[in-house]
Kinemage of the C-alpha trace (Angstrom):
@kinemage 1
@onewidth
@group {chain A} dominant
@subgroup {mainchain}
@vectorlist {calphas} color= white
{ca unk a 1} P 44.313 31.364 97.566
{ca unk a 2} L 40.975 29.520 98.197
{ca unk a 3} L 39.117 26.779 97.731
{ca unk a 4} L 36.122 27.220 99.328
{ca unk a 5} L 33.238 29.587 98.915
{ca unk a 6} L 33.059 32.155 101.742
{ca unk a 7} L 30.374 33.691 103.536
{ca unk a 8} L 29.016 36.988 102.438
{ca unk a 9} L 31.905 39.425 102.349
{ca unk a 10} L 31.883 42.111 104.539
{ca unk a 11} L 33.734 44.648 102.776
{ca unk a 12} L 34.809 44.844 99.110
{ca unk a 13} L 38.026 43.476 98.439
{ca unk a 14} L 39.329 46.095 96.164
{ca unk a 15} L 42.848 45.530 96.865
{ca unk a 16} L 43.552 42.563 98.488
{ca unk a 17} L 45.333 44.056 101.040
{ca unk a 18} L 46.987 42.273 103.742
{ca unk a 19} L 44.818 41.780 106.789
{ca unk a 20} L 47.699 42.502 109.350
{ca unk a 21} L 47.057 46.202 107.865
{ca unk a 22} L 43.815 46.030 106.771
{ca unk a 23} L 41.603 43.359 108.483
{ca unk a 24} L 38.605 45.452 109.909
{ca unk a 25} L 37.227 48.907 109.259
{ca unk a 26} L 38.409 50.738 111.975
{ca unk a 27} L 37.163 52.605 114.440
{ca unk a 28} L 36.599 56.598 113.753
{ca unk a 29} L 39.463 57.966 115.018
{ca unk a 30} L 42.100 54.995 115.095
{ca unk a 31} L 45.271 54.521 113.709
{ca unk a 32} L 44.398 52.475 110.204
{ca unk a 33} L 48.542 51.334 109.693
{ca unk a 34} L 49.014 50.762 113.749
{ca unk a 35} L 52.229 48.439 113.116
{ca unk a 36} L 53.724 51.083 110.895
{ca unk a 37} L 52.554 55.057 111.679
{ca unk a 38} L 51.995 55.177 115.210
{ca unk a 39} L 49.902 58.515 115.919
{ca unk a 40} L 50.277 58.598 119.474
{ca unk a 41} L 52.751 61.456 120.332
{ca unk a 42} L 54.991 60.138 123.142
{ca unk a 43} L 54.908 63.361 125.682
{ca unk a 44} L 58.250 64.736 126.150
{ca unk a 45} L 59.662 64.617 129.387
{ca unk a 46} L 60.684 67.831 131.163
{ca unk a 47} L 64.053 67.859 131.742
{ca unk a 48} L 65.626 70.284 134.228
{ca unk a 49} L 69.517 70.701 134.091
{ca unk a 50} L 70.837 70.454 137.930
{ca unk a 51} L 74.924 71.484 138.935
{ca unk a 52} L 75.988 69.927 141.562
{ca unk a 53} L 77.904 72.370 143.816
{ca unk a 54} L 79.916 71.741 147.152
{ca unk a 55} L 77.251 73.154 150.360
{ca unk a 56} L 78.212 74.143 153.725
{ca unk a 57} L 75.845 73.472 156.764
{ca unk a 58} L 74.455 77.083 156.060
{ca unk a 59} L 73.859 77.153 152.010
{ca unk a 60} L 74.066 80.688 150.455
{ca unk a 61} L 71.923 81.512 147.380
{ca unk a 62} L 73.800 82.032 144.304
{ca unk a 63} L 74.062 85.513 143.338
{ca unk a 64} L 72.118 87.010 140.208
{ca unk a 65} L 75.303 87.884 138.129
{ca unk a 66} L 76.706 84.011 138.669
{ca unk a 67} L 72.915 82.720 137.136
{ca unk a 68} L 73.225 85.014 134.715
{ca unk a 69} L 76.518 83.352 132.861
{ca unk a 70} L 75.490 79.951 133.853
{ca unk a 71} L 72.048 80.733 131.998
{ca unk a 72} L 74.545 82.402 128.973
{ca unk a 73} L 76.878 79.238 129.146
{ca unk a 74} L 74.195 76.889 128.519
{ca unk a 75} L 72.526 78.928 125.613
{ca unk a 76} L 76.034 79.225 123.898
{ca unk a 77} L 76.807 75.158 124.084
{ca unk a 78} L 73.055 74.772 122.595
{ca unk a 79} L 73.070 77.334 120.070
{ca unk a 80} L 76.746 76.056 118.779
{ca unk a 81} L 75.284 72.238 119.181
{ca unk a 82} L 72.305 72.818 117.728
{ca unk a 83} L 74.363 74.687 114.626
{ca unk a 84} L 76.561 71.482 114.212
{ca unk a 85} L 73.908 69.496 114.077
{ca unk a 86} L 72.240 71.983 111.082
{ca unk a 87} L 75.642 72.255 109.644
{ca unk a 88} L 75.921 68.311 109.200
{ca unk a 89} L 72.298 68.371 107.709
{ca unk a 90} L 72.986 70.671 105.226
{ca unk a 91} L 76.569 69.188 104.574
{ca unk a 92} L 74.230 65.454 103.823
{ca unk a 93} L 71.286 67.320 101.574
{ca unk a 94} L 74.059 68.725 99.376
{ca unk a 95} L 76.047 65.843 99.052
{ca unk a 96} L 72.921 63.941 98.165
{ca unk a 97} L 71.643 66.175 96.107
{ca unk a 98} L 75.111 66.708 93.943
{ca unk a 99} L 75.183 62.553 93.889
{ca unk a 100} L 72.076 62.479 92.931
{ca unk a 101} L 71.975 65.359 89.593
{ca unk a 102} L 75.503 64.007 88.883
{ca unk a 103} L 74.289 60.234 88.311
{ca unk a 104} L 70.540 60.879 87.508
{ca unk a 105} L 70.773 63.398 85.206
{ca unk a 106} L 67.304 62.963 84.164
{ca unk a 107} L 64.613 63.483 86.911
{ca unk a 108} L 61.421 61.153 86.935
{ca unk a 109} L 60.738 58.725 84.113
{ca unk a 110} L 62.243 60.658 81.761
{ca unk a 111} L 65.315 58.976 79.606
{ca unk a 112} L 68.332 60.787 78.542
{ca unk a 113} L 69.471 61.183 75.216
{ca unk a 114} L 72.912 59.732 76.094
{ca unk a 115} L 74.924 61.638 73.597
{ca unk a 116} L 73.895 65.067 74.458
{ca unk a 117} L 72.337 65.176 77.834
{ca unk a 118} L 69.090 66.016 76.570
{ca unk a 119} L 65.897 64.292 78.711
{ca unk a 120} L 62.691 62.691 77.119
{ca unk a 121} L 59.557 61.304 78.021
{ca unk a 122} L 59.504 57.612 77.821
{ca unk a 123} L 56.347 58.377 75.453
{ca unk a 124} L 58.660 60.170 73.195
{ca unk a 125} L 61.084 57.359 72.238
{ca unk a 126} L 60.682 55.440 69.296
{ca unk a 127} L 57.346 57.443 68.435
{ca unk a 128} L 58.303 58.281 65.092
{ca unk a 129} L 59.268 61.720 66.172
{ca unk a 130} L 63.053 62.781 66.569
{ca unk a 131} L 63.555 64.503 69.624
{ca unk a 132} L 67.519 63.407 70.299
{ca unk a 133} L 69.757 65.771 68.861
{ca unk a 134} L 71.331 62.483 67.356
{ca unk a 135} L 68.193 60.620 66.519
{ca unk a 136} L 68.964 58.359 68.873
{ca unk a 137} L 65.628 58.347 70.092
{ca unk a 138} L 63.898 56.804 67.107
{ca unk a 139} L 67.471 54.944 65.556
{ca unk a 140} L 67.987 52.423 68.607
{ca unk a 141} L 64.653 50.898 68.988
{ca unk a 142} L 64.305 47.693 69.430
{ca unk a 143} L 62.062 44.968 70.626
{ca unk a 144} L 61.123 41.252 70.531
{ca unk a 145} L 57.964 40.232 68.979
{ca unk a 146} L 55.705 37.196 69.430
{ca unk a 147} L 56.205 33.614 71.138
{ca unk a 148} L 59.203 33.163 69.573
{ca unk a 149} L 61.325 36.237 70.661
{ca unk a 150} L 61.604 37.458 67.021
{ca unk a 151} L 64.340 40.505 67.379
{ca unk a 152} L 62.193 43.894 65.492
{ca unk a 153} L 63.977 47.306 64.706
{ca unk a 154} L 62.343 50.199 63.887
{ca unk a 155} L 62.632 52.157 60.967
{ca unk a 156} L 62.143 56.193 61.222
{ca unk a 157} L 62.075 56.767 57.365
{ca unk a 158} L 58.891 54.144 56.979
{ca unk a 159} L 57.482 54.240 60.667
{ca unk a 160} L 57.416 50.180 60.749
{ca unk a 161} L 59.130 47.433 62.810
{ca unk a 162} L 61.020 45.401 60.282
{ca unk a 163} L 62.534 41.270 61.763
{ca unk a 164} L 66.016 41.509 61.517
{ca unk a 165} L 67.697 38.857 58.738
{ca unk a 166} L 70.099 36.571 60.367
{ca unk a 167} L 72.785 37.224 57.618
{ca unk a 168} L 76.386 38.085 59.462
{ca unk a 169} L 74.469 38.111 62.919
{ca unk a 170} L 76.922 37.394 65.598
{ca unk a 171} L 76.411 37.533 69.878
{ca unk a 172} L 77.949 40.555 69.981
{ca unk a 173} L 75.025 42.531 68.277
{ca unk a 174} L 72.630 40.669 70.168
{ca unk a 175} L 74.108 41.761 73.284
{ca unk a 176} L 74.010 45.312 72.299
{ca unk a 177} L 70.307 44.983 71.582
{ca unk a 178} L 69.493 43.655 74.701
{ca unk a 179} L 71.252 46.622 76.361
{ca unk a 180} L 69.066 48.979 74.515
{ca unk a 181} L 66.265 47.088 75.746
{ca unk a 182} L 67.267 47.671 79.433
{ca unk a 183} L 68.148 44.388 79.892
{ca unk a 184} L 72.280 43.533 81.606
{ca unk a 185} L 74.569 41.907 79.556
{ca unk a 186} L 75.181 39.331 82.391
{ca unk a 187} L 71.879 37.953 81.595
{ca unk a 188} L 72.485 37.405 77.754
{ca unk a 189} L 71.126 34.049 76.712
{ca unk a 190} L 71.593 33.781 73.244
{ca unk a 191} L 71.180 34.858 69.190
{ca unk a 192} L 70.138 32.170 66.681
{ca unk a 193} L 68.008 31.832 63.593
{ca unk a 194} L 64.510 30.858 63.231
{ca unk a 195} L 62.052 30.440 59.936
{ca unk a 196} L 59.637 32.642 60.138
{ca unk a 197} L 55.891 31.611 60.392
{ca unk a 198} L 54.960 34.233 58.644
{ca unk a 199} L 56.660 35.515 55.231
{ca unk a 200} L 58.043 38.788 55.554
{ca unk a 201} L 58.548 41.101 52.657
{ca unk a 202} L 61.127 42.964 53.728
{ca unk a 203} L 64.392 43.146 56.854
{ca unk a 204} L 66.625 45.222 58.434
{ca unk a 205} L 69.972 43.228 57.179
{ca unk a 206} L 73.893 43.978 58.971
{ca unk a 207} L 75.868 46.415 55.789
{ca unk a 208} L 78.885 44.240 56.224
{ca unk a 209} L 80.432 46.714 53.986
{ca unk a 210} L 79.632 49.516 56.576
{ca unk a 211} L 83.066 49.250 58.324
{ca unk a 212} L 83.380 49.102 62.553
{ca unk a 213} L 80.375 51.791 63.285
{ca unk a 214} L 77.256 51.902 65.490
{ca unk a 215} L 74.865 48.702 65.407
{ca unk a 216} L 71.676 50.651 64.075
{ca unk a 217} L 73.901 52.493 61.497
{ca unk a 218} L 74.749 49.115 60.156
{ca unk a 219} L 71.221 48.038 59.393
{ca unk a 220} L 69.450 48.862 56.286
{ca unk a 221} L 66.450 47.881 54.823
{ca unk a 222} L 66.189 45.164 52.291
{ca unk a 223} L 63.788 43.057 50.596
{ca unk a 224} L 66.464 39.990 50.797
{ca unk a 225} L 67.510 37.665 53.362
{ca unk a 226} L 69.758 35.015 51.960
{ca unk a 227} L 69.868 32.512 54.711
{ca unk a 228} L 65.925 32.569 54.999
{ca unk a 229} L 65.879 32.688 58.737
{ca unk a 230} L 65.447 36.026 61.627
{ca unk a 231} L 66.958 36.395 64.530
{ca unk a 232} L 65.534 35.295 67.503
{ca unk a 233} L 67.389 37.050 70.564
{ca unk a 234} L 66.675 35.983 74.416
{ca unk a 235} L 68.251 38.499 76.516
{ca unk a 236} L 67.679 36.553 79.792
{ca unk a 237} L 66.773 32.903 80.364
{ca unk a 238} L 63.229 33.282 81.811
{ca unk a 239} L 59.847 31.523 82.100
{ca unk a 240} L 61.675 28.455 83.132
{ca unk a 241} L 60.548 26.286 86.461
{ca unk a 242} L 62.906 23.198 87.920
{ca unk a 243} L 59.572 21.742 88.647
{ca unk a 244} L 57.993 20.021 85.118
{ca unk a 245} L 54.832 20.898 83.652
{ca unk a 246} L 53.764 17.733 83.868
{ca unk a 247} L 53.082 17.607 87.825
{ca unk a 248} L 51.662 21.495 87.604
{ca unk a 249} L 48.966 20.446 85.185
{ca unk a 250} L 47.293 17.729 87.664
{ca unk a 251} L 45.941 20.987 90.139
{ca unk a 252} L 42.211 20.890 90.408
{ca unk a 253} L 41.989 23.014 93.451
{ca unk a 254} L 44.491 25.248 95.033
{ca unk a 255} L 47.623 23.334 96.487
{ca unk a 256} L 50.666 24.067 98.541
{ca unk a 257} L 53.484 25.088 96.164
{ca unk a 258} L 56.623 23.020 95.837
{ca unk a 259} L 60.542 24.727 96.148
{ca unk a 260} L 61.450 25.549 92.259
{ca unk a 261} L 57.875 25.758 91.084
{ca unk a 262} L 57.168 29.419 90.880
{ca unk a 263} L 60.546 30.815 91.025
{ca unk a 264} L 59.598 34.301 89.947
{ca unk a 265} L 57.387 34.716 93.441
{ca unk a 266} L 58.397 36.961 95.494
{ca unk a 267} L 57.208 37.864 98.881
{ca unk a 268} L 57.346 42.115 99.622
{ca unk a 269} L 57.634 43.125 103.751
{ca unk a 270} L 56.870 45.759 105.383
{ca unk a 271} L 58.695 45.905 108.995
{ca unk a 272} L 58.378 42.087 109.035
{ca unk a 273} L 54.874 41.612 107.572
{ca unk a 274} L 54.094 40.223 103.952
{ca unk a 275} L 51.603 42.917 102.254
{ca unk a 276} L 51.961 42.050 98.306
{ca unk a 277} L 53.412 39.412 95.964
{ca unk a 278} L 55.632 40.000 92.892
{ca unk a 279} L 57.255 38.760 89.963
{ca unk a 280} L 61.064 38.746 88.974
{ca unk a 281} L 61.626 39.504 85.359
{ca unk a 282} L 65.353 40.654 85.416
{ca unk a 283} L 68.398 40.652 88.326
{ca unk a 284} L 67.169 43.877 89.409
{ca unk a 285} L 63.518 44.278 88.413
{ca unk a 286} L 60.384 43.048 89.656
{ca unk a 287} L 56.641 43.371 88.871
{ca unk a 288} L 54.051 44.001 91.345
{ca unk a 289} L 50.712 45.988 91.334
{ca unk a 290} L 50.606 49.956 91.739
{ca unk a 291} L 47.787 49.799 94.303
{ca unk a 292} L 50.902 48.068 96.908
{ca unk a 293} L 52.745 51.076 96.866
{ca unk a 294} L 50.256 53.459 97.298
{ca unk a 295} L 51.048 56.349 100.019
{ca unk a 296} L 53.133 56.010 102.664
{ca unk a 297} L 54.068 52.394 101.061
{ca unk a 298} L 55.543 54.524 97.986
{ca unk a 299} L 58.924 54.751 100.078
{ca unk a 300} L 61.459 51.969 98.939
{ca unk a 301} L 62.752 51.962 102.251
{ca unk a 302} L 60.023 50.177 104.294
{ca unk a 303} L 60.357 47.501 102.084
{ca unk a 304} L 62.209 44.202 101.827
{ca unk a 305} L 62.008 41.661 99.153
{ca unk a 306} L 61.819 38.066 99.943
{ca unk a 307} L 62.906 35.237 96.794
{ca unk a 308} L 63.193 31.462 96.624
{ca unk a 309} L 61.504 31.355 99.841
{ca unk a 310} L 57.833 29.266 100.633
{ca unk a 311} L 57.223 30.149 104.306
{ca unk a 312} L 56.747 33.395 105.898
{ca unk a 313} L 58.052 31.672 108.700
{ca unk a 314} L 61.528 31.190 106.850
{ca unk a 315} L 61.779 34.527 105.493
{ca unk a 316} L 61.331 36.185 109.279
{ca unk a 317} L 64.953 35.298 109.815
{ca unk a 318} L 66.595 36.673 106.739
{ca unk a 319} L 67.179 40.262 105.362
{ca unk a 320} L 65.738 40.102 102.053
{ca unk a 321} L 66.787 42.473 99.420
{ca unk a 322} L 66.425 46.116 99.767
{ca unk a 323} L 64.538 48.143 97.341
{ca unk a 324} L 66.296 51.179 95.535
{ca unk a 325} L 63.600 52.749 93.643
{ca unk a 326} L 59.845 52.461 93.164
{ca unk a 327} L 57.685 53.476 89.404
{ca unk a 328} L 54.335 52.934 89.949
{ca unk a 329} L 52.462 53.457 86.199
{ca unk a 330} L 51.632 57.242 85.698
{ca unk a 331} L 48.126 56.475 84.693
{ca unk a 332} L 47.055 54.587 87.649
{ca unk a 333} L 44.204 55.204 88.987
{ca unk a 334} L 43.478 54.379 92.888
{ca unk a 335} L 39.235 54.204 92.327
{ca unk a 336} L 39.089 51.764 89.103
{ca unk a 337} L 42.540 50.358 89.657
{ca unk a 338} L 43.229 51.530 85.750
{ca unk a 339} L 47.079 50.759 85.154
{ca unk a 340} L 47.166 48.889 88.210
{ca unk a 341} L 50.632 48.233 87.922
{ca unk a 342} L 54.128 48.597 89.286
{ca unk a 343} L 58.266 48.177 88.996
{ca unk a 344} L 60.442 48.279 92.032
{ca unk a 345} L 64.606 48.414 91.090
{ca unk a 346} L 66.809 46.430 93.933
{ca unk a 347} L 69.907 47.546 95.437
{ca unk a 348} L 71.823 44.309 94.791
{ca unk a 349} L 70.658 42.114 91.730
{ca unk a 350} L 69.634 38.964 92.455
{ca unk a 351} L 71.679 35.640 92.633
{ca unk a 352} L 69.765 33.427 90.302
{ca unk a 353} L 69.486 29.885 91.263
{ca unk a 354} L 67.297 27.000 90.986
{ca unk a 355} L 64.563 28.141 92.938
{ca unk a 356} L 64.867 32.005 91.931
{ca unk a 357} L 64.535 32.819 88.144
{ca unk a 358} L 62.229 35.549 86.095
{ca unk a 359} L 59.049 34.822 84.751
{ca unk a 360} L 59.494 35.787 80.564
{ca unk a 361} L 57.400 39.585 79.496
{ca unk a 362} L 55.028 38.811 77.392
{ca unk a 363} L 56.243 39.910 73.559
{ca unk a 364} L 53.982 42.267 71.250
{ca unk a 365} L 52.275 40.284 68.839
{ca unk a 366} L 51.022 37.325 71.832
{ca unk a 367} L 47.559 36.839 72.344
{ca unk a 368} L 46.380 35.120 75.275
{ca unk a 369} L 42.586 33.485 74.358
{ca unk a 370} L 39.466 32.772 76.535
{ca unk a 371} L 39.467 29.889 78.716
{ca unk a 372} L 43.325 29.624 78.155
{ca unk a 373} L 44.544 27.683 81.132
{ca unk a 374} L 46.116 30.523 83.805
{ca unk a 375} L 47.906 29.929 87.091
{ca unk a 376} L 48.142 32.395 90.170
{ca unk a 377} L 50.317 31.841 93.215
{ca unk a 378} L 50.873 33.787 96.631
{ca unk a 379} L 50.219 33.558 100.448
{ca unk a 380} L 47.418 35.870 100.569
{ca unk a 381} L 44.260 34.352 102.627
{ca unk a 382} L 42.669 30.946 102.564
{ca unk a 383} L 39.157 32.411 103.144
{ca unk a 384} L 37.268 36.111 103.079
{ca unk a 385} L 38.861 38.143 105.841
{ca unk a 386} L 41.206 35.471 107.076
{ca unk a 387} L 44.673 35.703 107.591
{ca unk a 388} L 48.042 35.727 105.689
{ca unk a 389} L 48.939 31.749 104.647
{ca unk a 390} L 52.173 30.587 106.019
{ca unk a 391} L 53.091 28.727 102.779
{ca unk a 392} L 52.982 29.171 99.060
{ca unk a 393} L 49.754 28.327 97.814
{ca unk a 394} L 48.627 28.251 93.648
{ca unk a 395} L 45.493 26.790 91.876
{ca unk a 396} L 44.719 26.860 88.279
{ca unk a 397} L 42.137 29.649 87.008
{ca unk a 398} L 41.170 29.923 83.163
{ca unk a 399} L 40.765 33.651 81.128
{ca unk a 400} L 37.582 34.844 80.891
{ca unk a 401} L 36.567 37.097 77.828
{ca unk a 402} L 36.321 41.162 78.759
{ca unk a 403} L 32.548 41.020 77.170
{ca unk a 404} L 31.416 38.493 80.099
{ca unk a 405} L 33.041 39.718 83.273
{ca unk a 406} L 31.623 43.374 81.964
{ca unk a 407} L 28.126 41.927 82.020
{ca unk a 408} L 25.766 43.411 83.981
{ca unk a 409} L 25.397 40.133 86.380
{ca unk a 410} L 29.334 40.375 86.706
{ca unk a 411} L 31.323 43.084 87.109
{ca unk a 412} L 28.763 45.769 84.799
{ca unk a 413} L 31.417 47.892 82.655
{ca unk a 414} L 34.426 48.247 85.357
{ca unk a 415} L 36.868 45.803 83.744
{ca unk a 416} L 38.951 47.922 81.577
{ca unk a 417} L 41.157 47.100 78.649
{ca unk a 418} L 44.482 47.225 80.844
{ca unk a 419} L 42.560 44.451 82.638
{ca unk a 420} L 41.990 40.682 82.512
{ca unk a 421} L 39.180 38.386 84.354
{ca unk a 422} L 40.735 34.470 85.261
{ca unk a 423} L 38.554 32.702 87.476
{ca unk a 424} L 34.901 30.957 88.136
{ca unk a 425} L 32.262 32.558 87.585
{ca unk a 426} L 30.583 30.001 90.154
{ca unk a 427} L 32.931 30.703 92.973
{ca unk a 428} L 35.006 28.499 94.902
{ca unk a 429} L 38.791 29.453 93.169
{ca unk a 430} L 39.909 33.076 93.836
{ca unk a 431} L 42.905 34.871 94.966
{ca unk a 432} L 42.456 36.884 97.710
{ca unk a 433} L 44.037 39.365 100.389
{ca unk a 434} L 47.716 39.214 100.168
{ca unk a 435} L 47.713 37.714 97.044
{ca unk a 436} L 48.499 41.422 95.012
{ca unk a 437} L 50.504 42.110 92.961
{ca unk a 438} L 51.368 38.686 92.542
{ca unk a 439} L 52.003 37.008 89.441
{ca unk a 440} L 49.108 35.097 86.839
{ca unk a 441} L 50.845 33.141 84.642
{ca unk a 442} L 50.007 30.616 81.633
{ca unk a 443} L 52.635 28.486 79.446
{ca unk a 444} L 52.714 28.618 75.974
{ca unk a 445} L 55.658 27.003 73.295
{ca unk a 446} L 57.155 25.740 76.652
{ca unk a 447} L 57.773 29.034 78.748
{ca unk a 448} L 55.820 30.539 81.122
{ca unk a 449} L 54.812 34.248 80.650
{ca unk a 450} L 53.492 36.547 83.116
{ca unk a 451} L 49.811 37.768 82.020
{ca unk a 452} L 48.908 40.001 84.849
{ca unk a 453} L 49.361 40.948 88.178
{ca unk a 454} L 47.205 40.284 90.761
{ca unk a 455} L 44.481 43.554 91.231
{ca unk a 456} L 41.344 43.399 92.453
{ca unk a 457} L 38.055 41.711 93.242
{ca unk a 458} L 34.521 42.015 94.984
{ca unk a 459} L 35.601 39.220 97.812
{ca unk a 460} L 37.189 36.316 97.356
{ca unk a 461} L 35.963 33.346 95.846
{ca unk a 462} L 32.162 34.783 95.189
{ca unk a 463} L 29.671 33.650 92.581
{ca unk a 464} L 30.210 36.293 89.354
{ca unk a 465} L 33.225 38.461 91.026
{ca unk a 466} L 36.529 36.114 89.304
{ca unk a 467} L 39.709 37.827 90.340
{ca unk a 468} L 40.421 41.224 87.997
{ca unk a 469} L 44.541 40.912 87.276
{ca unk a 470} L 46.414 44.125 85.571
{ca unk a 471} L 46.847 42.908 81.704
{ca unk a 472} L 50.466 42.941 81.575
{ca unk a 473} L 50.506 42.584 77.118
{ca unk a 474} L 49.124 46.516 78.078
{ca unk a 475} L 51.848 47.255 80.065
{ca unk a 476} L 55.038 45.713 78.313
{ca unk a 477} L 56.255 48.556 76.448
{ca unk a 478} L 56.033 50.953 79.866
{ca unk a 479} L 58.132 48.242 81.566
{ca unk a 480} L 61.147 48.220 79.057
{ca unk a 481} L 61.068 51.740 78.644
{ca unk a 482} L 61.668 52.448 82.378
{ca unk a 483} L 64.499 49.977 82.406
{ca unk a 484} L 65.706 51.513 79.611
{ca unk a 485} L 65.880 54.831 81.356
{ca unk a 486} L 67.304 53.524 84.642
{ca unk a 487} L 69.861 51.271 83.502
């Protein structure tokens, strides 16, 4: 964060990198991740085996034919160690790779059809195409629309989401939509009835009639809802601080973070060293931005996830959570930071507590105006170029419409639609390196939603560059579909 105006940047903060990786332009020639991929080739010393023998006063040479077996001795042992070591190598692929076709099934993004086997693109489910041998494809889609978490199933036959009527709706269904939707059923909040804002004309309403079958099998289409009121399901408890409103909404500049105030933040390592922020949005799922995991950093193994945690200081001494699997967007591009945007799967789920909860997706159907009130957190850098801050900082920074930050004295055409500008457009307020991938956030009907991620930027803090954050009512639908497909 910062809350002063910098001097002239001397490079363009497209990324908003860390500067323990990338501070300075290098030197030609040097190592540009020197903490992490050393390129210095330790020489390997020469090692000379040596028998030590009994001598007399008057040593005799060894004859040729006693080197010769020696020399055929040694060669055996290292040909039959060197084929045990192979041998275990090979023995460790296979088993890996027999885990890994047995439980993944489906390779890359794609989702499998879980009654026949059969894999999809995420692109092809609930397209209004069947391509499950069972329809399963386009008859279990589901999704929650608007502020108000209004449960939607789609219909094949008309191609249209349809709010389902609260008539015979019990917990039980609910929890079985939330599955579909990726989400655990440890997390289920709860099902209840709401009036609907706006008067629909027709449902998808339980057959009560339809005996003990499949949920989607149940549901038909009706123009009748007899107790007047849709279900609104809540799969997880999210968008919900310890800290109140109240105290948040007196920031003017950017501020030190309190314990409980931004429990979604999470801090991502590298070999000891923050490099990106993210957001928590299930037990197992976080947010963060594509351009984080970029190269070498696309390994899951380097990293370590840090929760519930304001100093850097504090998290040196603790393992953090391991990472399992990284998805960066498929469309991401590294030069315009298009579909900046990222999931990473833990090992473990998290423990939610007081101080570590998920921030709430932001539903289909939610608009997010100009000058709406927006808040971004992280420990990236005080000032242009300076280093990592030790504590959680966050400072209030309002949209700003697409049409102004792509004026020609702003940012001249780059901000895409699977971007949003929140900032100043005189300075002063910015995120800045270290701060990616964290989360921007705004509250609306009393939760907080996550509206972006935290991209990119020309500097940090500069008159007419505001901070560019990945526009995550874009990327919603690609989020639940991969945790639909991993499960």
């Amino acid at each position: 964060m910062t809350s002063t105006v910098s001097p002239p940047p001397y490079y363009e903060n497209r990324g908003f990198q860390t500067e323990n990786f990338y501070s300075a332009r290098p030197q030609v020639g040097a190592n540009p991740y020197p903490q992490y991929f050393s390129t210095n080739v330790p020489s390997v010393p020469t090692y000379i085996p040596r028998v030590s023998t009994h001598q007399s006063s008057s040593p005799v040479a060894p004859s040729s034919s006693s080197s010769s077996r020696m020399c055929s001795s040694s060669r055996k042992k290292i040909i039959i160690i060197v084929s045990a070591i192979l041998l275990v190598i090979v023995c460790a692929i296979a088993a890996f790779l027999i885990w890994y076709f047995v439980e993944n099934r489906c390779l890359g993004s794609l989702i499998e059809c879980r009654s026949s086997g059969v894999c999809i693109s995420p692109s092809q489910w609930c397209d209004g195409v069947t391509d499950c041998p069972n329809e399963e494809d386009e008859n279990r889609c589901v999704r929650l629309y608007g502020p108000n978490f209004i449960l939607e199933v789609y219909s094949p036959v008309s191609q249209t989401w349809y709010p389902v009527c609260q008539d015979d709706w019990t917990d039980d269904f609910g929890k079985i939509a939330c599955k579909d939707m990726g989400y655990s059923v440890d997390t289920y909040y709860f099902s209840q009835g709401v009036a609907t804002e706006v008067t629909f004309k027709s449902f998808m309403k339980l057959n009560t009639s339809a005996g003990n079958t499949d949920l989607y099998k149940r549901l038909q289409n009706s123009d009748y809802c007899e107790s007047g009121s849709v279900v609104s399901l809540r799969c997880i408890e999210c968008g919900v601080p310890t800290i109140s409103t109240t105290i948040m909404s007196r920031i003017v500049g950017g501020s030190m973070a309190m314990l409980g105030q931004w429990p979604w933040q999470v801090s991502l390592h590298v070999q000891g060293t923050h490099i990106c922020g993210g957001s928590i949005i299930t037990r197992d799922w976080l947010v963060t931005a594509a351009h984080c995991v970029e190269g070498q950093f696309s390994d899951p193994s380097v990293w370590s996830v840090y929760a519930g945690i304001l100093s850097q200081n504090q998290m040196l001494s603790g393992l953090g959570y391991r990472v399992q699997q990284i998805i960066s967007h498929p469309d991401y591009d590294t030069d315009s930071k298009d579909n900046d945007v990222a999931l990473m799967k833990l090992e473990t789920p998290m423990h939610f507590t007081d101080t570590v909860r998920p921030v709430c997706l932001p539903n289909p159907g939610m608009m997010f105006e100009p000058n709406q009130q927006c808040w971004i957190s992280g420990w990236g850098a005080e000032y242009q170029g300076g280093k990592t801050a030790s504590d959680l900082n966050y400072v209030m920074v309002p949209l700003i419409e697409s049409s102004t930050c792509n004026s020609v004295s702003v940012y001249d055409g780059m901000v895409l639609p699977t971007m949003v500008c929140a900032g100043y457009l005189e300075g002063g307020i910015d995120s800045c390196q270290g701060d990616s991938g964290g989360p921007l956030v705004t509250n609306k009907n009393s939760v907080w939603w996550l509206v972006g991620d935290t991209s990119w930027g020309t500097g940090c803090a500069t008159a007419n560059r505001p901070g560019v954050y990945g526009n995550m009512t874009v990327f919603t639908d690609w989020i639940y579909k991969n945790m639909q497909a991993y499960r």
